[in-house]
N, C-alpha and C positions, 0 to 999 in steps of 0.2 A: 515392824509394826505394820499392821494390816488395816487400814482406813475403808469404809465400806460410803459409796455414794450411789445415786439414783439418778442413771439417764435419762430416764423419762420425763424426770422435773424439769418442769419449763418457769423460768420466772417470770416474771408478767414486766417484768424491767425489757426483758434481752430477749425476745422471742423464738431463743436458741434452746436446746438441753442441756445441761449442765456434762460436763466429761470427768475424768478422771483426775486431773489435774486443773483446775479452775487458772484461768487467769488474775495475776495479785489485781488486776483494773475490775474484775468482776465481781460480781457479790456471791456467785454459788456457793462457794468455797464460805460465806459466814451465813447461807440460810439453812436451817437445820433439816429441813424436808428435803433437802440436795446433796447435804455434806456432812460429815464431821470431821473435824479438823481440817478443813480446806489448805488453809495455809501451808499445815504441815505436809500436804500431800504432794505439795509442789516439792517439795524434795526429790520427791522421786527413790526408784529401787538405787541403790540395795539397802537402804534404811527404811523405807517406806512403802510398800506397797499400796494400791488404790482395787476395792473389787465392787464390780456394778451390784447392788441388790436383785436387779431385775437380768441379772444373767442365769443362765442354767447350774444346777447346781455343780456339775460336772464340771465346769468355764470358774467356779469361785473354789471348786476343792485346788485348780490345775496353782491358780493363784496363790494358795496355801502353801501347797507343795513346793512353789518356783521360792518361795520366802524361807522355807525351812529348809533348805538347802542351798540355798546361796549364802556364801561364807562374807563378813564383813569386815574389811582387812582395815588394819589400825593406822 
């Protein structure tokens, strides 16, 4: 699963930008201009992938490719 958030979002709570992985203490991860599915993104690879909107597009295909080919062993 490929989860897509936005570094740039800054919440007006945390004066930080939100990452890839939201902390469970922080809200990024449930404001929708930051995140979707926050929560689940804490997973992390190899179920989950996380890719910035405001990266290049060449930086979110690399992200695709690293997902479609990493194998998930049972």
């Amino acid at each position: 699963m490929i989860l897509p958030y936005n570094s740039e979002f800054v919440p007006a709570h945390n004066n930080k930008p939100c990452g890839p992985r939201p902390d469970p203490s922080d809200w990024c991860g449930f404001l929708e201009p930051a995140h979707q599915h926050g929560p689940a993104s804490a997973i992390g690879p190899p179920y989950v992938y996380a890719v910035d909107v405001k990266s290049p597009v060449e930086t979110i295909l690399e992200v695709v490719d690293l997902a479609l080919r990493t194998p998930i062993q049972p």
